[in-house]
C-alpha positions in Angstrom: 0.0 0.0 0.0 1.4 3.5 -1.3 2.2 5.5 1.5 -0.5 8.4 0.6 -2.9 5.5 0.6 -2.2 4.5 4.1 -2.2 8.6 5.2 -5.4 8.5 4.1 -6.8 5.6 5.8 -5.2 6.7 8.8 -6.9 10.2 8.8 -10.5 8.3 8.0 -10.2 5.8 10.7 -9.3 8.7 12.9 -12.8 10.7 11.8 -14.2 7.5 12.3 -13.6 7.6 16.0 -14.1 11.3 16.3 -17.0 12.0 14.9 -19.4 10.2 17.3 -17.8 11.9 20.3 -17.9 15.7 17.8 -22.0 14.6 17.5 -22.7 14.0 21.1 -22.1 17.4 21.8 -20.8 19.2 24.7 -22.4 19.5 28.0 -23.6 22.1 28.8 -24.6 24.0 32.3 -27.3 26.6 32.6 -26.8 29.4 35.1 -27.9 28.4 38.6 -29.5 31.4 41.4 -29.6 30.1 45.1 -30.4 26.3 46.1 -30.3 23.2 44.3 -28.5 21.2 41.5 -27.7 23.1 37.9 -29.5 21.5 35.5 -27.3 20.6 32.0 -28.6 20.6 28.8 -27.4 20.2 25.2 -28.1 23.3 24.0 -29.1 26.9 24.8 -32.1 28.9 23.2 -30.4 31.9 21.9 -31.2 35.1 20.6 -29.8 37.6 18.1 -28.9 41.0 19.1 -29.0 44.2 16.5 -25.7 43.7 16.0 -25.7 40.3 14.7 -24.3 38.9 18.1 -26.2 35.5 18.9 -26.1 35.0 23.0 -27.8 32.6 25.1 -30.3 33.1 26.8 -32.3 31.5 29.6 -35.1 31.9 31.8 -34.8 32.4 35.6 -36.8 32.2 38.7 -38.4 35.2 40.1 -36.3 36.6 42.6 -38.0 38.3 45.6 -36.6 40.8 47.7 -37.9 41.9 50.9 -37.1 43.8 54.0 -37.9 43.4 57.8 -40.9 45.9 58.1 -40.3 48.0 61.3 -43.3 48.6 63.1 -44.0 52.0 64.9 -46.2 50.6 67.5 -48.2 47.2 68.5 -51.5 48.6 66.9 -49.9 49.5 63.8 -48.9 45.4 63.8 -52.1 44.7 64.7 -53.7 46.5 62.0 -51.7 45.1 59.2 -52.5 41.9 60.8 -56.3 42.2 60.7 -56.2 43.6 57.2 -54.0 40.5 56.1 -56.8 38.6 57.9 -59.3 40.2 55.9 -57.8 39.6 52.5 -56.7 36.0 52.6 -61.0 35.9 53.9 -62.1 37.3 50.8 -59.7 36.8 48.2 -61.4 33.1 47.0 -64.8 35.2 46.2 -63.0 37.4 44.2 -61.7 35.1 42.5 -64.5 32.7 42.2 -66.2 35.9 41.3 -63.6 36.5 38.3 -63.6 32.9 36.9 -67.6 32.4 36.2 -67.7 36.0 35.2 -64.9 34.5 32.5 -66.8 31.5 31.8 -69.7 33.6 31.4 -68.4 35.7 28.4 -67.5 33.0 27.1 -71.1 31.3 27.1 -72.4 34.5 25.6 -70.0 34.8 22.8 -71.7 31.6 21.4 -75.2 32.0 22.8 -77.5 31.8 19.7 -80.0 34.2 20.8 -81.5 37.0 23.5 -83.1 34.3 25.5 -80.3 32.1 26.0 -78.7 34.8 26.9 -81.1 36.3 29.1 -80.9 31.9 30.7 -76.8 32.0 30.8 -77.0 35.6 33.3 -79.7 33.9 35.4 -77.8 31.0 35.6 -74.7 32.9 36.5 -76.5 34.6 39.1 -78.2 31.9 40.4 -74.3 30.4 40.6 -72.9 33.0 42.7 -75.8 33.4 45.0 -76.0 29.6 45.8 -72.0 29.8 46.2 -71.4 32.4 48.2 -74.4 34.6 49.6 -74.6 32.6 52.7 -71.2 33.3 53.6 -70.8 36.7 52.3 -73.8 37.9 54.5 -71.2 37.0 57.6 -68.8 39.6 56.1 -67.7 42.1 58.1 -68.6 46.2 56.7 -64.0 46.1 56.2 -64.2 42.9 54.3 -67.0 43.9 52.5 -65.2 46.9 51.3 -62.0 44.7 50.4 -64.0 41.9 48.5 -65.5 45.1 46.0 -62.1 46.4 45.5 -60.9 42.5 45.0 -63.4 42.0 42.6 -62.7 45.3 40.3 -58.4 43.9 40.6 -59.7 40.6 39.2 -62.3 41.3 36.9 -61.3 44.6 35.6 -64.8 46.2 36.5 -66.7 47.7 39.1 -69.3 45.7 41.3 -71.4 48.4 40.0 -70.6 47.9 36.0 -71.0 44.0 36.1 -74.0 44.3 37.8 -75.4 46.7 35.1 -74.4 44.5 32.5 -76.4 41.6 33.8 -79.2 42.9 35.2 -79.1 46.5 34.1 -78.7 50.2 35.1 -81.8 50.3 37.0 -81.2 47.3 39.1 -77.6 48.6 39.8 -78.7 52.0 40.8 -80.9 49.7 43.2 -78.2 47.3 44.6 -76.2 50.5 44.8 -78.5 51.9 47.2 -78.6 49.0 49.5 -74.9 48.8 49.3 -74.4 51.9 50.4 -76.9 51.7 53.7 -74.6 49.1 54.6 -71.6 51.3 53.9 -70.3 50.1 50.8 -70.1 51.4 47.5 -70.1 49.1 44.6 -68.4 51.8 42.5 -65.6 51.4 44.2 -61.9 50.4 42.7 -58.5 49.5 43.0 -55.6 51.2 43.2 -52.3 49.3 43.5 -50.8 51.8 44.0 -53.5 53.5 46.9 -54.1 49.9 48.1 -50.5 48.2 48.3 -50.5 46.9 51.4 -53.5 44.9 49.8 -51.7 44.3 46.6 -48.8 43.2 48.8 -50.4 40.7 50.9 -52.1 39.0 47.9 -48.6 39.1 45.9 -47.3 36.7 48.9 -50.2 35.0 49.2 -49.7 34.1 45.2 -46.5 33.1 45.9 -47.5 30.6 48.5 -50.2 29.7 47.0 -50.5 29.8 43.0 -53.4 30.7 42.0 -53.8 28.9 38.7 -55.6 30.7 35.8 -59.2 29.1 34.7 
């Protein structure tokens, strides 16, 4: 055998081997934040930049930072603490509330007339009532107040406007009117901003406790 023969079946065999250990690829490790084990993949997503630059990229966990609050006295702790009690109380009817209000819309986009229509709100109603009027009447006048601003943060309207679109702007004006002998006002809304003690509690209490979409 001519020795460029043999150079050549040297530098094949030596691909041969190669190759299969080129193809596997190289590990590799993502980025890991705090506790665990770093997960290794194959490969990583990446993105282009304007430039032309491709980088990896990769998702991370949310990472929550937060302070020892300082209190200025024992009833100031105290009422944080009742106001904590009163959210994590009405929070699940706000967002029962926002779910069948959901589902509800969705009924009516496909409804095939003004009576079944007219039957999907009455049904809706009839929903709610049996659900939670018997527990809601035990509310507190606070916790009533919170549950009207819960339900505008999770349905994106007033007490007062989904009430008019179901039953319509007379009965509203009437439930507004009892509302507000009781001291409420279904009008009311929220402010993250204005309400962030509110809007911080139920940010932990997500946290804790996904709340998972419908």
């Amino acid at each position: 055998m001519r020795r460029g023969s043999i150079n050549k079946w040297v530098l094949w065999m030596f691909m041969g081997m190669l190759f299969p250990v080129l193809s596997k690829g190289q590990a590799l490790t993502k980025p890991q934040y705090g506790g665990g084990k770093a997960e290794v993949v194959e490969h990583y997503a990446t993105t282009t930049l304007d430039n032309g630059e491709v980088v990896p990229w990769f998702p991370i966990e949310e990472v929550v930072v937060t302070a020892v609050r300082t209190w200025k006295s024992e009833e100031e702790r105290q009422r944080y603490l009742r106001l904590k009690r009163n959210v994590i109380r009405v929070l699940p009817y706000a967002i029962y509330a926002q779910r069948r209000y959901d589902q509800l819309d969705r009924d009516l986009a496909v409804a095939n007339s003004r009576r079944e229509e007219k039957r999907l709100i009455n049904e809706c109603e009839r929903e709610i009532k049996e659900k939670i009027t018997s527990e809601v009447k035990n509310l507190s006048i606070s916790q009533g107040k919170i549950l009207i601003k819960l339900i505008e943060r999770q349905t994106g309207n007033t007490s007062y406007d989904l009430v008019k679109d179901m039953k319509g702007s007379i009965s509203a004006f009437v439930y507004q009117g009892v509302a507000k002998i009781f001291g409420h006002n279904l009008k009311s809304t929220y402010d993250p901003q204005e309400d962030f003690e509110i809007e911080n509690i139920i940010r932990e209490y997500e946290r804790v406790r996904p709340i998972a979409n419908p």
